[in-house]
C-alpha positions as CSV (number, residue, x, y, z in Angstrom):
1,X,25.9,-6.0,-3.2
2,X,28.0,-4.0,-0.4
3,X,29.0,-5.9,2.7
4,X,26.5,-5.6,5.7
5,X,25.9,-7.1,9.0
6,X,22.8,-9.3,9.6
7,X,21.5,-8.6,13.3
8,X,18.9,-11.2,14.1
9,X,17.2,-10.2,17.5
10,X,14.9,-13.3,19.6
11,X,11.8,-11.0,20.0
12,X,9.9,-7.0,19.5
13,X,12.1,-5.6,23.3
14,X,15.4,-7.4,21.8
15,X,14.4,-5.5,17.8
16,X,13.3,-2.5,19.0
17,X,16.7,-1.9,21.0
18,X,18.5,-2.8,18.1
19,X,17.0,-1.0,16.2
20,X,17.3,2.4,18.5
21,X,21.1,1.8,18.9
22,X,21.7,2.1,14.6
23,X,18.7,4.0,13.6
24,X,19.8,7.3,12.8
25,X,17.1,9.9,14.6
26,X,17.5,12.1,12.5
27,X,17.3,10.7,8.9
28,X,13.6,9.2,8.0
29,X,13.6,4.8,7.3
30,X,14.0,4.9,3.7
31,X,17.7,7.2,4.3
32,X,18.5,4.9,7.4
33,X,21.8,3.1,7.7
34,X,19.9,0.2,9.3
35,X,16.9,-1.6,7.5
36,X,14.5,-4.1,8.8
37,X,14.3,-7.2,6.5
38,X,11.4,-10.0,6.8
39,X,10.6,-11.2,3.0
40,X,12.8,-9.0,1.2
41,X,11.4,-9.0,-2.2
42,X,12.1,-5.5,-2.5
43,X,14.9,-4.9,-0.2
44,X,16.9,-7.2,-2.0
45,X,16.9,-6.3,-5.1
46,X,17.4,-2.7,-4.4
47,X,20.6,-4.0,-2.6
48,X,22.0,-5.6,-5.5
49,X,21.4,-2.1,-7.7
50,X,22.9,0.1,-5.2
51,X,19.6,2.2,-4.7
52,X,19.9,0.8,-0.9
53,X,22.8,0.7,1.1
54,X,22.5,-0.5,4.5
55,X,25.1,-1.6,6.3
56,X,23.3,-3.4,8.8
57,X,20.0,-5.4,8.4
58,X,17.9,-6.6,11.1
59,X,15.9,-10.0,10.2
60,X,12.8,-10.0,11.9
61,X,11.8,-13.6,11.2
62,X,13.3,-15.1,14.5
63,X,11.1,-12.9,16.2
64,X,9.4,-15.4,18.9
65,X,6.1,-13.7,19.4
66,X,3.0,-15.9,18.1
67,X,1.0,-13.0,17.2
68,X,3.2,-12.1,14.5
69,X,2.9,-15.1,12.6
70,X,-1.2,-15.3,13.1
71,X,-4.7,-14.0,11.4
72,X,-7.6,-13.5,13.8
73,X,-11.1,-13.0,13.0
74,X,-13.8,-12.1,15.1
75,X,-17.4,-10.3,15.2
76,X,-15.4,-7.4,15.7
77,X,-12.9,-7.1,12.9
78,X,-9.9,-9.4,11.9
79,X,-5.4,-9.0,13.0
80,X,-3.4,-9.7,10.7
81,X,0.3,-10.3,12.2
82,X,2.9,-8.5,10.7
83,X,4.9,-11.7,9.5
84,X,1.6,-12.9,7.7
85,X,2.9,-14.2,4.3
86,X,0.9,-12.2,1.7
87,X,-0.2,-16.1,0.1
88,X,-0.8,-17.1,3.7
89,X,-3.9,-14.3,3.9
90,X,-5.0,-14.5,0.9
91,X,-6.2,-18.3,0.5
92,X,-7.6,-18.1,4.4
93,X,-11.2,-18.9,4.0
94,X,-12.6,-16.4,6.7
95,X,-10.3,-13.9,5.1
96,X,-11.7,-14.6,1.6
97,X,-15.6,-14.9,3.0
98,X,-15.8,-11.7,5.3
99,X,-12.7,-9.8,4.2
100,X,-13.0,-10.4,-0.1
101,X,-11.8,-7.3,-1.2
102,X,-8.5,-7.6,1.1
103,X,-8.4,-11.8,-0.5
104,X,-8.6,-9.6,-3.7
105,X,-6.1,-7.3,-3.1
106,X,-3.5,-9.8,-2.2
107,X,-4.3,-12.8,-5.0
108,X,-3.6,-10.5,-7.5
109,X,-0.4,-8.9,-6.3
110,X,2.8,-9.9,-7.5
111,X,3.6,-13.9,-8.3
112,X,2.8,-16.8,-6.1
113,X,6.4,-17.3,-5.4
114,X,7.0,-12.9,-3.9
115,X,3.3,-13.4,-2.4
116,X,4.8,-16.9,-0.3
117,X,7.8,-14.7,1.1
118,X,6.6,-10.8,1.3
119,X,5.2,-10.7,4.7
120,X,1.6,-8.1,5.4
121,X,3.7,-5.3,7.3
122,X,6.7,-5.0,4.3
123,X,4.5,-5.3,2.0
124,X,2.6,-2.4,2.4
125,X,5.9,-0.5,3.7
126,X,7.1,-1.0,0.0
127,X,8.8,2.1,-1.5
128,X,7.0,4.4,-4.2
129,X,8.9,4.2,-7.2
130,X,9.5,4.2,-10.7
131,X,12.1,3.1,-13.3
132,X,13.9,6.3,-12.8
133,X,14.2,5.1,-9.0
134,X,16.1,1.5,-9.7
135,X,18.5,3.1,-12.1
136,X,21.6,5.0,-9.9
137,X,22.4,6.7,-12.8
138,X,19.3,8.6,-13.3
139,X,17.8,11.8,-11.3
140,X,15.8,10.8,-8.9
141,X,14.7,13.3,-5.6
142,X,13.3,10.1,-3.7
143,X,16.9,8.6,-3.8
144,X,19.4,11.0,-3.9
145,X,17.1,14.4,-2.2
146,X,17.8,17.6,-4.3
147,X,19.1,16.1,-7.7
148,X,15.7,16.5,-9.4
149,X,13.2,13.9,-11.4
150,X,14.2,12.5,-14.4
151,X,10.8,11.3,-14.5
152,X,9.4,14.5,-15.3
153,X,10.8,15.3,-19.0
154,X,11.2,10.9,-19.5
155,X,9.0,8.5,-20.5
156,X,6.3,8.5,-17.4
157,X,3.5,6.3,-18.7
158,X,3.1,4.1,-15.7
159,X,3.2,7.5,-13.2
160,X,0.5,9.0,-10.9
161,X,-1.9,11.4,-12.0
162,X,-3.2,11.9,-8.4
163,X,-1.0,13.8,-4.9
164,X,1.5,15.0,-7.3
165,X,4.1,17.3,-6.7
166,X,6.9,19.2,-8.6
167,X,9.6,17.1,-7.1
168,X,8.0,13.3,-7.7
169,X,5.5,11.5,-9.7
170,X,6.1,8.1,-9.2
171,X,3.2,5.7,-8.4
172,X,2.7,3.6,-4.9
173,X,2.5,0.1,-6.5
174,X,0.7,-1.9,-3.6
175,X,-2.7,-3.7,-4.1
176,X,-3.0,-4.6,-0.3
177,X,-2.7,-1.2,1.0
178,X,-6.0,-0.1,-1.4
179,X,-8.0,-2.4,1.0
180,X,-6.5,-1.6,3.9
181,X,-7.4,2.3,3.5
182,X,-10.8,1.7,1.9
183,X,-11.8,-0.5,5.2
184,X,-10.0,2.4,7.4
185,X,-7.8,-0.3,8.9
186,X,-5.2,0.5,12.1
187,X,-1.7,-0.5,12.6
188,X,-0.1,-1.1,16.0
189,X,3.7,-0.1,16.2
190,X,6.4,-0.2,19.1
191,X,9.5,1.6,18.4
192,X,11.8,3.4,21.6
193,X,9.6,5.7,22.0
194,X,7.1,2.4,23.2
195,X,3.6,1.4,21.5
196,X,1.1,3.1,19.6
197,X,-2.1,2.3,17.2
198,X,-2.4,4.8,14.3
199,X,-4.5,5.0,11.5
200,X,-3.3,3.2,8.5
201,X,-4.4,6.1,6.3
202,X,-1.9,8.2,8.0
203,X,0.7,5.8,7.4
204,X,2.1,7.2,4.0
205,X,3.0,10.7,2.9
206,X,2.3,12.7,-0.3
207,X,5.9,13.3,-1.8
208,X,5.6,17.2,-1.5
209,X,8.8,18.8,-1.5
210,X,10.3,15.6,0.6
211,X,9.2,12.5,-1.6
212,X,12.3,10.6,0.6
213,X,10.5,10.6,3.4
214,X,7.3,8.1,2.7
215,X,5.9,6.8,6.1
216,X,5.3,8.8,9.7
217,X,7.2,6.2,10.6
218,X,10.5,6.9,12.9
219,X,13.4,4.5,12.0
220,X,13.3,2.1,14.8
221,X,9.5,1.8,14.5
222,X,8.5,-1.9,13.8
223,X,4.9,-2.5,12.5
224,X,3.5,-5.7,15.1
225,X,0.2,-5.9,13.6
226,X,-2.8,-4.9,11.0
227,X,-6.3,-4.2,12.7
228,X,-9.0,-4.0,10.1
229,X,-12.9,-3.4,11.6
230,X,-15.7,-5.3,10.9
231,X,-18.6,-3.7,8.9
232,X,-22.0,-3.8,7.2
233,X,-20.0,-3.3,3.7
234,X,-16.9,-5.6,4.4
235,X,-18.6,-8.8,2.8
236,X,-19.4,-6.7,-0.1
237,X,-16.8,-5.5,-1.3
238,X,-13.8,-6.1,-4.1
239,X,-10.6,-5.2,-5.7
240,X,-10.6,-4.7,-10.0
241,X,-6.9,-4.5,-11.3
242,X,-6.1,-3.0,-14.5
243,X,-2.8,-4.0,-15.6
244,X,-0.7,-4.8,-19.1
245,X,-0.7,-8.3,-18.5
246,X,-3.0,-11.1,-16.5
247,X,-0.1,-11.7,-13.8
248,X,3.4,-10.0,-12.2
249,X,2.4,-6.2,-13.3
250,X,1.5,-3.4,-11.7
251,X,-2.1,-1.8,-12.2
252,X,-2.4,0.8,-14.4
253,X,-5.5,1.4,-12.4
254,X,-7.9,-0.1,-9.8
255,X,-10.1,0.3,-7.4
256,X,-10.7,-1.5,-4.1
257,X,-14.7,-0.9,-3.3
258,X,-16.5,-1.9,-0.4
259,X,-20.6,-0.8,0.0
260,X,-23.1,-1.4,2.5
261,X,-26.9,-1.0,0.6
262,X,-30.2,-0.8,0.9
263,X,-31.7,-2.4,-2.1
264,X,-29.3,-0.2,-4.8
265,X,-29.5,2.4,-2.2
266,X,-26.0,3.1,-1.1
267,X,-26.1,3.6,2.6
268,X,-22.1,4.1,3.1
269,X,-19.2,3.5,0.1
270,X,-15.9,2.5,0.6
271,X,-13.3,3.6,-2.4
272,X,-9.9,3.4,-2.9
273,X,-8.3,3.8,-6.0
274,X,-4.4,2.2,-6.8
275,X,-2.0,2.5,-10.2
276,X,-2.7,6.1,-10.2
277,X,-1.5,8.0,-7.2
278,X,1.6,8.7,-4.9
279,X,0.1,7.0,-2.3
280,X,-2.6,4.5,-1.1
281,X,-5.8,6.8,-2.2
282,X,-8.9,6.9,-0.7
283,X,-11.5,8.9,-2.8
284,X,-13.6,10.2,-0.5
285,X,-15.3,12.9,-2.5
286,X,-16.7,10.2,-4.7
287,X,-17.9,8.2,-2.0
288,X,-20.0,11.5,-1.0
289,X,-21.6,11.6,-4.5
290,X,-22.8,8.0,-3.7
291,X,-24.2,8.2,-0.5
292,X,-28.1,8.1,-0.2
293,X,-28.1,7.6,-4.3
294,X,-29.4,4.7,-6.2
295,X,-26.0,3.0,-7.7
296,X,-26.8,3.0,-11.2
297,X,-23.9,3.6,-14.3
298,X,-24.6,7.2,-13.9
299,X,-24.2,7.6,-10.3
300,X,-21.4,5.7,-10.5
301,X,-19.9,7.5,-13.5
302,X,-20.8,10.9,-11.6
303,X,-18.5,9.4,-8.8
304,X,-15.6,8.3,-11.2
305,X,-15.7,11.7,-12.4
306,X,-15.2,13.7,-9.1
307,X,-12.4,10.7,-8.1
308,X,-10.2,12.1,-10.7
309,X,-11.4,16.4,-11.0
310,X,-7.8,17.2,-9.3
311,X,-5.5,14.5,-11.6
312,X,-2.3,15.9,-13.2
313,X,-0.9,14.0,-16.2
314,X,1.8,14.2,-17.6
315,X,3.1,13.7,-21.0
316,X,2.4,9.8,-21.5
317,X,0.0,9.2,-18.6
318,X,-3.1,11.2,-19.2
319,X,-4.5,8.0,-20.3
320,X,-4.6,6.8,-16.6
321,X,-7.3,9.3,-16.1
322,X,-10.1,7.8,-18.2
323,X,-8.7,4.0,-17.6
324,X,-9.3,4.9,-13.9
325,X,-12.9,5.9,-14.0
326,X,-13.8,3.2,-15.9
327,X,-12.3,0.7,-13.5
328,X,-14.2,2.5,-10.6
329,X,-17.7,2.6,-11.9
330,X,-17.4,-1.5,-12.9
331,X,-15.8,-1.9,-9.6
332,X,-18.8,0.0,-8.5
333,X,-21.4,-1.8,-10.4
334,X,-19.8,-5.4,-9.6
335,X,-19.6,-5.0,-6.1
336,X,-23.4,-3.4,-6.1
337,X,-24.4,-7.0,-7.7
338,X,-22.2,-9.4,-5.4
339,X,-24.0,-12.2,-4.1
340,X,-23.6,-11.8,0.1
């Protein structure tokens, strides 16, 4: 690991200056000189391989605002503070009663050790990436812009199939951010520039021709808060998880569902869809074929199919495509006969 200096600022004004003196305006977060750190599961071990190389981190858990550190539910939705420990929401009982698919998402990420240090707001600011990514030796556009995607022509079994481009394939790995886009969550986020609320679905970016650049994030931005909305379909709702192994993998599909029904008649349908795409997906095409339908297999199937009418496999991945569907429709048919 290179040398670096650890910055530890008392609260958000004292951060956010910091942070504004050694971002670097013009280079997006993941090319920045300076990195925020709060868990560091990721962070650290990209250290170690060289695929980061800050040389200054600023450690956001002295940060003395309560409100970071808190979950909030109310008739109107629930906050999540940004240095929420991914265990710490997961196990909460109002969380887990109103909120399941979110208590879903988060139980079955990672291992109970990463989930008792990752905090909420680095969790789902954790980079898309592949093997091809860890390895410094490899090509790899999202690390080292311009030098191509070893990816491509490798062995790219666990890649998207979904927001694709020419220059990137690799898959966004998080469960939490499946929930948090299927329940069209907000984030609140003070940088130099001062506050702001944006939509967490226009948090991340498809890879395009710029896969380095991931967030609409500037560098000095810090992530305060998660605001997700109450709604008739947030108590019914769940996350399925298709991996290679029960525990510590990353899905090779799932589907975070959430649906609000009369009877079997779907009023409104929630679907996101992880393991398969560049970024958190929201498939909102196949939430149109559901709505006003009875949610049988068929409907459901009929949904899976227009989810994944635009996905691009490549040579060891076109498995993902028929995995996926299947993991939607008995997302879609478990969640249809949830007891709420």
């Amino acid at each position: 690991m290179r040398p670096f200096v650890l910055e530890q600022p008392a609260n958000i004004p004292a951060a956010v200056a910091l942070a504004s003196n050694f971002a670097a305006p013009d280079r997006p977060p993941t090319q920045s000189d300076m990195q925020f750190i709060a868990g560091g599961t990721n962070l650290a071990d990209y250290m170690k391989l060289d695929v980061a190389q800050p040389s200054r981190l600023l450690d956001l858990n002295r940060l003395s605002e309560p409100a970071l550190r808190q979950i909030r539910v109310t008739a109107e939705g629930v906050r999540f503070g940004a240095l929420v420990r991914m265990g710490e929401a997961a196990d909460d009982k109002d969380v887990r009663l109103h909120y399941p698919v979110i208590a879903d998402s988060l139980r079955l990420a990672a291992s109970g050790q990463l989930r008792n240090m990752a905090s909420l707001a680095g969790n789902v600011l954790q980079r898309t990436r592949c093997e091809y990514f860890r390895e410094i030796s490899w090509a790899c556009n999202k690390r080292q812009p311009g030098s191509g995607c070893a990816a491509m022509d490798g062995f790219n079994r666990q890649h998207a199939v979904l927001g694709v481009s020419d220059a990137c394939i690799a898959t966004y790995h998080g469960d939490f951010a499946q929930a948090l886009i299927a329940l069209d969550a907000n984030l609140h986020v003070e940088g130099s520039r001062g506050a702001r609320e944006i939509r967490f679905a226009d948090l991340h970016r498809l890879p395009g021709d710029t896969p380095h650049v991931e967030t609409g994030l500037a560098a000095d931005e810090i992530i305060t808060a998660i605001d997700v909305p109450a709604g008739p379909w947030t108590r019914r709702s769940r996350y399925l998880k298709v991996r290679d192994r029960e525990s510590y993998a990353f899905a090779l599909a799932s589907a975070a569902v959430a649906l609000d029904l009369d009877g079997n008649n779907v009023r409104e349908a929630r679907i996101a869809l992880g393991g398969v795409a560049t970024v958190p997906w929201r498939a909102r095409e196949a939430e149109a074929v559901l709505h006003g339908k009875i949610l049988d297999e068929a409907t459901a199937r009929a949904a899976a199919e227009t989810a994944f009418a635009d996905a691009r496999p490549r040579d060891h991945n076109a498995f993902k495509i028929e995995l996926g569907k299947r993991t939607l429709v008995r997302a879609l048919l478990e969640t249809r006969d949830m007891k709420v």
